[in-house]
HTML snippet that shows the backbone in 3Dmol.js (N, CA, C, O; Angstrom):
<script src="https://3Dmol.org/build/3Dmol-min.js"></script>
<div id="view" style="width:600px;height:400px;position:relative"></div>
<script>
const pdb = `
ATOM      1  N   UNK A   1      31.554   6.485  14.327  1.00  0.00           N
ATOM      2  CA  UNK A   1      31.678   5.386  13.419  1.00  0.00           C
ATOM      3  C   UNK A   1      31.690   4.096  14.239  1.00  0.00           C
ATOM      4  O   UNK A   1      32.742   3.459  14.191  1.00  0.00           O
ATOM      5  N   UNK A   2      30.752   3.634  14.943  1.00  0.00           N
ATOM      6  CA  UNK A   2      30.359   2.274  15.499  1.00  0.00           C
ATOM      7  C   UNK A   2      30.978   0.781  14.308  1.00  0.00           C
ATOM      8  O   UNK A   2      30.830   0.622  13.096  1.00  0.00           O
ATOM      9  N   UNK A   3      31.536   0.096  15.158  1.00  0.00           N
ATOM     10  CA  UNK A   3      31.866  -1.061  15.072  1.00  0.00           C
ATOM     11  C   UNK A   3      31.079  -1.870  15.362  1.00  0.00           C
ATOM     12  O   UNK A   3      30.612  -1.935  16.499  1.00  0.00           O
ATOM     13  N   UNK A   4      30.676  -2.851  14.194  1.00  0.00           N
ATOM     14  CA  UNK A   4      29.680  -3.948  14.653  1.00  0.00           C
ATOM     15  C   UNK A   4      29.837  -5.368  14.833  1.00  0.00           C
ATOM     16  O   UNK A   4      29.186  -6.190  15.479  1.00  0.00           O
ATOM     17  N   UNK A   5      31.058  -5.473  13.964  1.00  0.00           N
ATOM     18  CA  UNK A   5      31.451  -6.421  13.874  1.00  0.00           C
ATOM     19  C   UNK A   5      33.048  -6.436  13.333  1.00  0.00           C
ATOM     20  O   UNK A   5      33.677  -5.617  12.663  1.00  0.00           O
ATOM     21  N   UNK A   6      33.414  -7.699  13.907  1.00  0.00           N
ATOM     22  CA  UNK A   6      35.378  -7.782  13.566  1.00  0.00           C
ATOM     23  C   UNK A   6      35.587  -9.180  13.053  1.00  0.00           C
ATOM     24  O   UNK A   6      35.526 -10.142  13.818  1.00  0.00           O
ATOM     25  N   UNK A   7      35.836  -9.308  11.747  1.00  0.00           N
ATOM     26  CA  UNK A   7      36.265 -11.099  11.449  1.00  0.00           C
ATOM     27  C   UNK A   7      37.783 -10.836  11.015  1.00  0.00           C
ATOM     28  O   UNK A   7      38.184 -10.054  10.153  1.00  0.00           O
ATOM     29  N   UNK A   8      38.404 -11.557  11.707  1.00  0.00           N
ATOM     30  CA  UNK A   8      39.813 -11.197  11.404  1.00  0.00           C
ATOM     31  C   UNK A   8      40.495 -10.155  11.676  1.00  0.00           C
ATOM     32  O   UNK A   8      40.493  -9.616  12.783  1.00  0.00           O
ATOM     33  N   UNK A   9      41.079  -9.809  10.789  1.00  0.00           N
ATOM     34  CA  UNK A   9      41.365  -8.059  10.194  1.00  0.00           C
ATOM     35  C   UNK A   9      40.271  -7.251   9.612  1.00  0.00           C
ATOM     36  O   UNK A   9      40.401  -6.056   9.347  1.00  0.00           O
ATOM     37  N   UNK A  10      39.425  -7.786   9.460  1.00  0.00           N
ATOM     38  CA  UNK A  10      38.200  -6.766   8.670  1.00  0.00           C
ATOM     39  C   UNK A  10      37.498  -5.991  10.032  1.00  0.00           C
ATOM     40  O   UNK A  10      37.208  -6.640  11.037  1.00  0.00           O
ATOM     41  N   UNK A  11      37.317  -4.850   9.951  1.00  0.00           N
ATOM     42  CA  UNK A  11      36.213  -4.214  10.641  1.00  0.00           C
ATOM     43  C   UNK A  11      35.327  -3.534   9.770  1.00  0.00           C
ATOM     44  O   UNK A  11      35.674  -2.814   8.833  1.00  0.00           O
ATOM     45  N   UNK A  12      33.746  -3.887  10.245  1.00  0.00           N
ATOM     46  CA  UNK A  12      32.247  -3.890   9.494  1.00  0.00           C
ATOM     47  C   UNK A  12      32.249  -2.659  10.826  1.00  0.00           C
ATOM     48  O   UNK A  12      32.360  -2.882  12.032  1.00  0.00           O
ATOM     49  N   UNK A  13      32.091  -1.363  10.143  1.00  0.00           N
ATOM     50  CA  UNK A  13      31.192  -0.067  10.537  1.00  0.00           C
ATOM     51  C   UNK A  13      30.496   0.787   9.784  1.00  0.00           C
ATOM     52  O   UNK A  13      30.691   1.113   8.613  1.00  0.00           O
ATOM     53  N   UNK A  14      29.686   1.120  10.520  1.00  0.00           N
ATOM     54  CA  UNK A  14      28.907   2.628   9.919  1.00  0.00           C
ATOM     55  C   UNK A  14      29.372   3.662  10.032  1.00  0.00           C
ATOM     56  O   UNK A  14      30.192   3.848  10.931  1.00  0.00           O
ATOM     57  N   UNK A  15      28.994   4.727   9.124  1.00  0.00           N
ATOM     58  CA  UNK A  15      29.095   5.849   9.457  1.00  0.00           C
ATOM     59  C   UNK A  15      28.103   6.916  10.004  1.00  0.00           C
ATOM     60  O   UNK A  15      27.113   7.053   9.285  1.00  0.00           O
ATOM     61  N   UNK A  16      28.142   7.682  11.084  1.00  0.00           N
ATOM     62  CA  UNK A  16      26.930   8.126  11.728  1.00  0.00           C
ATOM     63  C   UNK A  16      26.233   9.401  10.738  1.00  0.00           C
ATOM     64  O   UNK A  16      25.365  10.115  11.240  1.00  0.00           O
ATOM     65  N   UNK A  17      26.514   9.538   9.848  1.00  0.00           N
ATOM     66  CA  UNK A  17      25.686  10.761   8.841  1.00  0.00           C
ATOM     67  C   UNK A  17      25.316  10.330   7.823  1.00  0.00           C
ATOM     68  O   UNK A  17      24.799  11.137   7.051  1.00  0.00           O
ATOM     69  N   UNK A  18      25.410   9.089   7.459  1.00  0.00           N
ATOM     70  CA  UNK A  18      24.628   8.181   6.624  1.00  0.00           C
ATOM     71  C   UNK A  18      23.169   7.935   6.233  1.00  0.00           C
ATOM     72  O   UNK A  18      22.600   7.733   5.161  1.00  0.00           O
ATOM     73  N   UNK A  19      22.820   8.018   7.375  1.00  0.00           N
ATOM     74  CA  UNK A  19      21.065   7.493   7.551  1.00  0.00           C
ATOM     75  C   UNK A  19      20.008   7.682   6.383  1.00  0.00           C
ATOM     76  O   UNK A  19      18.972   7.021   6.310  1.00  0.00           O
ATOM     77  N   UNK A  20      20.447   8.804   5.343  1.00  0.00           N
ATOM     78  CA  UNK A  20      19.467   8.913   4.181  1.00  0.00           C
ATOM     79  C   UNK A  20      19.492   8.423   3.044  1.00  0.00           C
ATOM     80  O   UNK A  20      18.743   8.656   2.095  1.00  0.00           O
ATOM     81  N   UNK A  21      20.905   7.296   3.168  1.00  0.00           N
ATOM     82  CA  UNK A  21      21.108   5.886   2.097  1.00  0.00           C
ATOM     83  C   UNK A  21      20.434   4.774   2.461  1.00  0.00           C
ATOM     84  O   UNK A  21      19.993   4.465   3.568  1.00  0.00           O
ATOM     85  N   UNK A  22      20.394   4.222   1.468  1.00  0.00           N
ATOM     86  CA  UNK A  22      19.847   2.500   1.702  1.00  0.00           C
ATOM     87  C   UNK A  22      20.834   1.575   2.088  1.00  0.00           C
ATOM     88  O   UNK A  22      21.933   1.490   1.540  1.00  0.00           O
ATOM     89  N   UNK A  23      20.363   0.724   3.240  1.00  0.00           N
ATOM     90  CA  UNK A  23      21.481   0.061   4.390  1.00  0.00           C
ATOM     91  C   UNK A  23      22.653  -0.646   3.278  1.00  0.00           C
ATOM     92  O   UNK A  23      22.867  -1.056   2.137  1.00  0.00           O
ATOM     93  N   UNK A  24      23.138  -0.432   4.517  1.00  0.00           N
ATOM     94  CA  UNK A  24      25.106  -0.357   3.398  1.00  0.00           C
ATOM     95  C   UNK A  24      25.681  -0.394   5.045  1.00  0.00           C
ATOM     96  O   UNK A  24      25.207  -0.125   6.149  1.00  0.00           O
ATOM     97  N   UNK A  25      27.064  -0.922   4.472  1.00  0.00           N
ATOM     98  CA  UNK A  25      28.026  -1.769   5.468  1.00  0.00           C
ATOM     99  C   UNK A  25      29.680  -1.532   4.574  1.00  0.00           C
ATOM    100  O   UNK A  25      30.070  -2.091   3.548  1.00  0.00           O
ATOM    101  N   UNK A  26      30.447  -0.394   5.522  1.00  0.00           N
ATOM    102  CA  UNK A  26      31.269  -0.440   5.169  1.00  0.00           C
ATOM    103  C   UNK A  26      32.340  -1.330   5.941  1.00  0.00           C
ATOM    104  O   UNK A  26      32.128  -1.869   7.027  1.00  0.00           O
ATOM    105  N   UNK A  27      33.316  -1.386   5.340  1.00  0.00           N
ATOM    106  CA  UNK A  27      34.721  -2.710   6.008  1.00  0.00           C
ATOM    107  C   UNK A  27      35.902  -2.089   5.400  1.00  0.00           C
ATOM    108  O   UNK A  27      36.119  -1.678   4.261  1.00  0.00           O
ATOM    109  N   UNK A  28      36.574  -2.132   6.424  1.00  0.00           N
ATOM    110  CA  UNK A  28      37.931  -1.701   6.607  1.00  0.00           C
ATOM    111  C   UNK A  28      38.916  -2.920   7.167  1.00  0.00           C
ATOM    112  O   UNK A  28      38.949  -3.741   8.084  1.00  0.00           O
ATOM    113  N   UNK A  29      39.693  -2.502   6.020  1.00  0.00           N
ATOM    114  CA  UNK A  29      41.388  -3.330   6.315  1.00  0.00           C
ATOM    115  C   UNK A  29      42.468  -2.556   6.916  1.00  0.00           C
ATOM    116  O   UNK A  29      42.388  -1.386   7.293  1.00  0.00           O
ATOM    117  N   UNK A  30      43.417  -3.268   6.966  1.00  0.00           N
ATOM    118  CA  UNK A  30      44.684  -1.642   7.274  1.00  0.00           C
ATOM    119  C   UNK A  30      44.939  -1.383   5.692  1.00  0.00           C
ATOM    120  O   UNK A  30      44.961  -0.188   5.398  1.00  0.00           O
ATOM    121  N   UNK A  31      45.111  -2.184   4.751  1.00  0.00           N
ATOM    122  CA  UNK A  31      45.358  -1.573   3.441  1.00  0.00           C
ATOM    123  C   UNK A  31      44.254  -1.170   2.361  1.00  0.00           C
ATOM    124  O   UNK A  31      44.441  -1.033   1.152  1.00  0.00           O
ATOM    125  N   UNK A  32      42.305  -0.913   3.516  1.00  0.00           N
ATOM    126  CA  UNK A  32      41.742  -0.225   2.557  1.00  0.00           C
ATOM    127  C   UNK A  32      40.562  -0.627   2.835  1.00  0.00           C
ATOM    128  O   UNK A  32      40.576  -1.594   3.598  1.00  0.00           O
ATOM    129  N   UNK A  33      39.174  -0.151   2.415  1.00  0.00           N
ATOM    130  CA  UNK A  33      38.186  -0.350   2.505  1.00  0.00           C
ATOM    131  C   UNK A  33      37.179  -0.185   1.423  1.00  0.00           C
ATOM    132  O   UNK A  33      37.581   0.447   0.446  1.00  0.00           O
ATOM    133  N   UNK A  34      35.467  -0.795   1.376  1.00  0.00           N
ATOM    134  CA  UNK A  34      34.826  -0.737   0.650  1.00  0.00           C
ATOM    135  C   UNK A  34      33.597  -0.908   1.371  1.00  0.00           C
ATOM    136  O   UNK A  34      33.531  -1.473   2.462  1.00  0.00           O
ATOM    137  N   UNK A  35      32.388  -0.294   0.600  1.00  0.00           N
ATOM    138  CA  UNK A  35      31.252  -0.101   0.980  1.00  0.00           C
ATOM    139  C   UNK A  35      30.663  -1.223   0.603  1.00  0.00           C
ATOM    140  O   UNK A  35      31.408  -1.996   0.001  1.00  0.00           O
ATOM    141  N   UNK A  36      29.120  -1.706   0.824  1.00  0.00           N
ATOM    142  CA  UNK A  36      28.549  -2.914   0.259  1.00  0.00           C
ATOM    143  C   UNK A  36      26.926  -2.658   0.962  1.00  0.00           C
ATOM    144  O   UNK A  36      26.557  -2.561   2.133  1.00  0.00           O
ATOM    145  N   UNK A  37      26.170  -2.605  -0.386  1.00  0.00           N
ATOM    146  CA  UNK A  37      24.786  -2.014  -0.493  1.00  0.00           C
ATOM    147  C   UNK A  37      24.300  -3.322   0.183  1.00  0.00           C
ATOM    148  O   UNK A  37      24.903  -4.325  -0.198  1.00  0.00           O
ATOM    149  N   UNK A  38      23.204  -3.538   1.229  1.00  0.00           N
ATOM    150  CA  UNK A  38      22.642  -4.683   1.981  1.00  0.00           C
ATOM    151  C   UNK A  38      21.474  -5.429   1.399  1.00  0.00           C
ATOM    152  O   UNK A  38      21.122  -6.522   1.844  1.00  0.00           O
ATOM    153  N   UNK A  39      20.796  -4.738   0.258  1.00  0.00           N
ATOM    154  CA  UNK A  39      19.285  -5.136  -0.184  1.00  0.00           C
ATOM    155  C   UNK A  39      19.067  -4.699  -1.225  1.00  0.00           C
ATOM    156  O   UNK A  39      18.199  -3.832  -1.121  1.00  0.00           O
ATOM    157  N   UNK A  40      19.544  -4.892  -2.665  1.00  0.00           N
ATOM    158  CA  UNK A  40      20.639  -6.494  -2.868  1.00  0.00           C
ATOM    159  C   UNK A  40      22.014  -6.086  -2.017  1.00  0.00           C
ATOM    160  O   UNK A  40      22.301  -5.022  -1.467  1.00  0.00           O
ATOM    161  N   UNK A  41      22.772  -7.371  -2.120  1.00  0.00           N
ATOM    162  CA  UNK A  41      23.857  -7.253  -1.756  1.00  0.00           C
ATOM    163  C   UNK A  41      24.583  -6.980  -2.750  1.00  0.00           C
ATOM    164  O   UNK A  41      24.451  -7.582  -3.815  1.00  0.00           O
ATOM    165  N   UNK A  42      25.538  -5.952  -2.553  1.00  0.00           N
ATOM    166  CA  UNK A  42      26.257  -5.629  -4.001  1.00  0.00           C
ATOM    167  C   UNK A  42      27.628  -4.490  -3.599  1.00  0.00           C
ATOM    168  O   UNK A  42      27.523  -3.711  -2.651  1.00  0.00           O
ATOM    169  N   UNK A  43      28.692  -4.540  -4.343  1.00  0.00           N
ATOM    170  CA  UNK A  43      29.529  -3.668  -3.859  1.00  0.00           C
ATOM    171  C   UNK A  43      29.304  -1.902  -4.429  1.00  0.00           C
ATOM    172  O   UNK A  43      29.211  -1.630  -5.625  1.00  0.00           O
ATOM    173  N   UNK A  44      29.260  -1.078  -3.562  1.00  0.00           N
ATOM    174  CA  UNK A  44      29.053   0.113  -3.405  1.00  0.00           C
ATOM    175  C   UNK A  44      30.253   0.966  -4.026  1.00  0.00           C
ATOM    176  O   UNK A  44      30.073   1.878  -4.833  1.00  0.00           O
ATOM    177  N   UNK A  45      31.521   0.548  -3.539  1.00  0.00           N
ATOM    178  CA  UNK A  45      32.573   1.556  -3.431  1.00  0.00           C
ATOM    179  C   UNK A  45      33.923   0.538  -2.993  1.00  0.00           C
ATOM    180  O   UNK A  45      33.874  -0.438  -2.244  1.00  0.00           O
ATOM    181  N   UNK A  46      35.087   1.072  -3.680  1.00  0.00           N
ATOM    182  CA  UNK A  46      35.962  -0.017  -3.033  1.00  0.00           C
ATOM    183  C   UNK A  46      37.277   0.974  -3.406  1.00  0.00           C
ATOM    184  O   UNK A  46      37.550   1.435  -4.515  1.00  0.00           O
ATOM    185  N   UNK A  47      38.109   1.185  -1.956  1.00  0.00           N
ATOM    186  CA  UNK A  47      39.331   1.642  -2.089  1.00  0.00           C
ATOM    187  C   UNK A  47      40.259   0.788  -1.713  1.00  0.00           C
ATOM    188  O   UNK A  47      40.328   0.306  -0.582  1.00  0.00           O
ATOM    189  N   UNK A  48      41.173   0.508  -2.819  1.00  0.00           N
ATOM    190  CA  UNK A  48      42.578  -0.143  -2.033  1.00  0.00           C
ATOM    191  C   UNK A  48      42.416  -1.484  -2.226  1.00  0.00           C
ATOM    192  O   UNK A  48      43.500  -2.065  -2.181  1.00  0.00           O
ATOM    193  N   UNK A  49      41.521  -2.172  -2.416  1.00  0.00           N
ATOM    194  CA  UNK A  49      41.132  -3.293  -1.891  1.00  0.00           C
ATOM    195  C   UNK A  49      41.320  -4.703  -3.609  1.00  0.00           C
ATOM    196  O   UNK A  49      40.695  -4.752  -4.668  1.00  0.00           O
ATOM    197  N   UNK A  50      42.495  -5.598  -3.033  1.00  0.00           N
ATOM    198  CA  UNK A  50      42.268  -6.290  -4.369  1.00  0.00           C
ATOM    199  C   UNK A  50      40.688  -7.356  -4.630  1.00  0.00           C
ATOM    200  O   UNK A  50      39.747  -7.446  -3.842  1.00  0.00           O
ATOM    201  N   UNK A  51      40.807  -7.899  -5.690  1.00  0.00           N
ATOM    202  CA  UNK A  51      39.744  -8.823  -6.131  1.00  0.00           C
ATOM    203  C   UNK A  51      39.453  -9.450  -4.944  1.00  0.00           C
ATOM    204  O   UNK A  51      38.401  -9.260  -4.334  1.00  0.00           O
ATOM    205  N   UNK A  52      40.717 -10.513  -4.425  1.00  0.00           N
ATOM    206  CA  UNK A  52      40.274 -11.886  -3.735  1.00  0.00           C
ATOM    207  C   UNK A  52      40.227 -10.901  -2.091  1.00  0.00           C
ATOM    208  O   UNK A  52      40.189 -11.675  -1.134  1.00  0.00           O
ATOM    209  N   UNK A  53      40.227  -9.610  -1.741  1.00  0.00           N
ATOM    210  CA  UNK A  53      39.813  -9.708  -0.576  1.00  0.00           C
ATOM    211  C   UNK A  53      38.133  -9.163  -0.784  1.00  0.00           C
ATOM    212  O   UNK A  53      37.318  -9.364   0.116  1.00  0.00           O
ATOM    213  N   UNK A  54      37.740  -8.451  -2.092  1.00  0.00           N
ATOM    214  CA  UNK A  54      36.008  -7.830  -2.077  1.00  0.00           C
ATOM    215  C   UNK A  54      35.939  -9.511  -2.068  1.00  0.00           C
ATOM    216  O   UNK A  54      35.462  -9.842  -0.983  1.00  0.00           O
ATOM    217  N   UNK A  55      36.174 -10.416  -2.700  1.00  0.00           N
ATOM    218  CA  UNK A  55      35.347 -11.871  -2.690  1.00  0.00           C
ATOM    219  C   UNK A  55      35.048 -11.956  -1.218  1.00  0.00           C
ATOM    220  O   UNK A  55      33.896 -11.824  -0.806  1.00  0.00           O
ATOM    221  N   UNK A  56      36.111 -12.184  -0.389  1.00  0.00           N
ATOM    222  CA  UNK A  56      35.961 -12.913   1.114  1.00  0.00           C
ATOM    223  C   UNK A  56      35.120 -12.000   1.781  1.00  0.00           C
ATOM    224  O   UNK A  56      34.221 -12.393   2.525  1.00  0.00           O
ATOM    225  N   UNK A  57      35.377 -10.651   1.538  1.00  0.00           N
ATOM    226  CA  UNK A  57      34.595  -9.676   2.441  1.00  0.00           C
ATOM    227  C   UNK A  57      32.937  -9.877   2.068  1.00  0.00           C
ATOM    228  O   UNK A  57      32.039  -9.790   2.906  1.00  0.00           O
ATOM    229  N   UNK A  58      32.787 -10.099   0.953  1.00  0.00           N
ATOM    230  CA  UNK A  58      31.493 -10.219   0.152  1.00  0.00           C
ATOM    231  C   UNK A  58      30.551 -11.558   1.112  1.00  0.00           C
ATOM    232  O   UNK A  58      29.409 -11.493   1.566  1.00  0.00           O
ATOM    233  N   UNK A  59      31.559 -12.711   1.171  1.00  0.00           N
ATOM    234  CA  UNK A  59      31.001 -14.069   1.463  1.00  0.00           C
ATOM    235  C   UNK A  59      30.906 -13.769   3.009  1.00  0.00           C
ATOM    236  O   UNK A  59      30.182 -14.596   3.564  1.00  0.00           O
ATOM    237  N   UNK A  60      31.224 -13.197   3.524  1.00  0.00           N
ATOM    238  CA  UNK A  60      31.213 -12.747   5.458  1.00  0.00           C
ATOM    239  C   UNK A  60      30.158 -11.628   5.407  1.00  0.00           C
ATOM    240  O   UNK A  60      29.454 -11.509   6.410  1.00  0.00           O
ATOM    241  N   UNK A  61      29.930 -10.687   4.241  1.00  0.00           N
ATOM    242  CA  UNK A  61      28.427  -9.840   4.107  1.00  0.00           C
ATOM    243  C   UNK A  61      27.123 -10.961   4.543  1.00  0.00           C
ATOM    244  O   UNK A  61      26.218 -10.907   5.375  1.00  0.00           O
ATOM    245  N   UNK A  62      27.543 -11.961   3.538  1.00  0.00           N
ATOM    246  CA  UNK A  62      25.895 -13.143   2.964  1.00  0.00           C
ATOM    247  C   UNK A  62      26.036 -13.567   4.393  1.00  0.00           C
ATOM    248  O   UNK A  62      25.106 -13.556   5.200  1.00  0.00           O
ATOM    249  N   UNK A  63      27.015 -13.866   4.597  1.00  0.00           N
ATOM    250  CA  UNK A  63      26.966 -14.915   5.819  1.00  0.00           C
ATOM    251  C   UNK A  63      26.572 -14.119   7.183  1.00  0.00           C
ATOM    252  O   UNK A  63      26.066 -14.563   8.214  1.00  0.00           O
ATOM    253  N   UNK A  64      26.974 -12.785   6.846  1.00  0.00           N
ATOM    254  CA  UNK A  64      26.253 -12.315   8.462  1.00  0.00           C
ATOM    255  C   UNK A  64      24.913 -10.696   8.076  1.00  0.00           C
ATOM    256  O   UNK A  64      24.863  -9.612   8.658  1.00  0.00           O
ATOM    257  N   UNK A  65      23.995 -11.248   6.844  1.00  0.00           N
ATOM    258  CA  UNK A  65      23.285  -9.995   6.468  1.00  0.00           C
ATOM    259  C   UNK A  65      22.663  -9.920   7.222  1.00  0.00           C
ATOM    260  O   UNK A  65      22.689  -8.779   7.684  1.00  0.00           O
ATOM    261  N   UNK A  66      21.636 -10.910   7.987  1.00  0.00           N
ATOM    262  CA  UNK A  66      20.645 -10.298   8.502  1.00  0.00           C
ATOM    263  C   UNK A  66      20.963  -9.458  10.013  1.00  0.00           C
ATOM    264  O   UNK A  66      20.338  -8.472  10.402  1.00  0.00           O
ATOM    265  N   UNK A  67      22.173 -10.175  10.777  1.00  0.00           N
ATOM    266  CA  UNK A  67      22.585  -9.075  12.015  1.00  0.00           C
ATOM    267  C   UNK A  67      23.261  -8.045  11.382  1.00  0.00           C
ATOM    268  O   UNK A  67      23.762  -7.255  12.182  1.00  0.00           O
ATOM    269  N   UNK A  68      23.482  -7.732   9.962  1.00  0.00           N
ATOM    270  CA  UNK A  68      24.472  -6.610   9.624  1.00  0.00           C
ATOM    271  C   UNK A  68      23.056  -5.865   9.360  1.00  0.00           C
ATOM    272  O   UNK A  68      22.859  -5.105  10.308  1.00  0.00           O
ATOM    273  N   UNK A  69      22.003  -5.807   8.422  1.00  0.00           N
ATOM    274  CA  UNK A  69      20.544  -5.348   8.875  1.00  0.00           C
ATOM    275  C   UNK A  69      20.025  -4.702   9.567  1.00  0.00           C
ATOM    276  O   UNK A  69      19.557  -3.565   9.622  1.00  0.00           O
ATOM    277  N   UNK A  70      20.214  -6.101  10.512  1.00  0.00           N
ATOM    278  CA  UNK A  70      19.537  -5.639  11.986  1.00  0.00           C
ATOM    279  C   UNK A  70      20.670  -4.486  12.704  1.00  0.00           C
ATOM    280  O   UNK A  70      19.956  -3.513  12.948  1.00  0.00           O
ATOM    281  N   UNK A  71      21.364  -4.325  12.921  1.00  0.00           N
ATOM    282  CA  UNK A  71      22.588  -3.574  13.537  1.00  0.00           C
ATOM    283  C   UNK A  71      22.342  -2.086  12.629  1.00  0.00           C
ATOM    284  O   UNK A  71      22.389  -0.999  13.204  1.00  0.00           O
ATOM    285  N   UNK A  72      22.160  -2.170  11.607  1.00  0.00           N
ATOM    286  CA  UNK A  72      21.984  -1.023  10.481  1.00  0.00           C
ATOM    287  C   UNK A  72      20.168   0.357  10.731  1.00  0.00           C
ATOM    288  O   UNK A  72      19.881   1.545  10.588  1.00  0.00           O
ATOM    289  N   UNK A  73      19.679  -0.642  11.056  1.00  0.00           N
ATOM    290  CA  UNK A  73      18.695  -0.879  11.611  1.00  0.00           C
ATOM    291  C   UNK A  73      18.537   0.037  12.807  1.00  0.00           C
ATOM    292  O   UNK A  73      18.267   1.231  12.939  1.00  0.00           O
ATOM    293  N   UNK A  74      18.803  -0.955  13.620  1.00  0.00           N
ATOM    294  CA  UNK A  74      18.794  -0.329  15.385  1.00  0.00           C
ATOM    295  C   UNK A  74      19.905   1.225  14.945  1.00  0.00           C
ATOM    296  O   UNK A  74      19.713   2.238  15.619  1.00  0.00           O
ATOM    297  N   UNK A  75      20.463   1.242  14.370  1.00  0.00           N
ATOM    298  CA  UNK A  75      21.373   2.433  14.806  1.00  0.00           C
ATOM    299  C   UNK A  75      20.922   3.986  13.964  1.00  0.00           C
ATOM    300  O   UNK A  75      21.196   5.150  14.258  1.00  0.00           O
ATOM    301  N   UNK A  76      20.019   3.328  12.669  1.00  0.00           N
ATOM    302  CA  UNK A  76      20.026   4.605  11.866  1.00  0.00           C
ATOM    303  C   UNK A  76      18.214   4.973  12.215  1.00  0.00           C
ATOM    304  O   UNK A  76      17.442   5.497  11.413  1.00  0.00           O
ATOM    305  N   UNK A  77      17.911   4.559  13.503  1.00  0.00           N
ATOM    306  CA  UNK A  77      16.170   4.585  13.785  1.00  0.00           C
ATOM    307  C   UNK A  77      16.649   5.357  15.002  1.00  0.00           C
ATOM    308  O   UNK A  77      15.650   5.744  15.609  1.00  0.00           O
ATOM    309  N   UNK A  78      17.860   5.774  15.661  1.00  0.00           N
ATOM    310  CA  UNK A  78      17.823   6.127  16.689  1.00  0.00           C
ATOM    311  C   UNK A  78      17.023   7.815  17.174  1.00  0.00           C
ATOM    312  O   UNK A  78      17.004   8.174  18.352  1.00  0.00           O
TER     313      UNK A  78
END
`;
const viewer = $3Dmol.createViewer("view");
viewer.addModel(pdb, "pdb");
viewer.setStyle({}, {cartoon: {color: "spectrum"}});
viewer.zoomTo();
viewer.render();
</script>
């Protein structure tokens, strides 16, 4: 489960048995996590997680899609 990225408390990873979904970016808190489909952007799956943190996690998706992509990318072509 590669780490690609860390803003804050959030960690953005994959999971390595994934590869036969359409690119998706999961994020983890200590009190929970949620998935988020890359193309559209859209939420997938969400455990634990209230409203106002899928918002912020959502706005740090837009703001970093295309290296979350690209990272999605390089890892599920390996």
């Amino acid at each position: 489960m590669p780490t690609i990225l860390r803003i804050g408390n959030l960690r953005f990873h994959f999971y390595s048995d994934e590869g036969n979904e359409p690119p998706h970016i999961h994020v983890s808190t200590s009190d929970g996590e949620c998935k988020y489909w890359l193309q559209p952007i859209r939420l997938a799956g969400n455990i634990n997680l209230r409203p106002h943190e899928i918002r912020e996690i959502e706005k740090h998706v837009y703001e970093n899609l295309n290296f979350l992509i690209l990272k999605y990318n390089e890892y599920h072509t390996k």
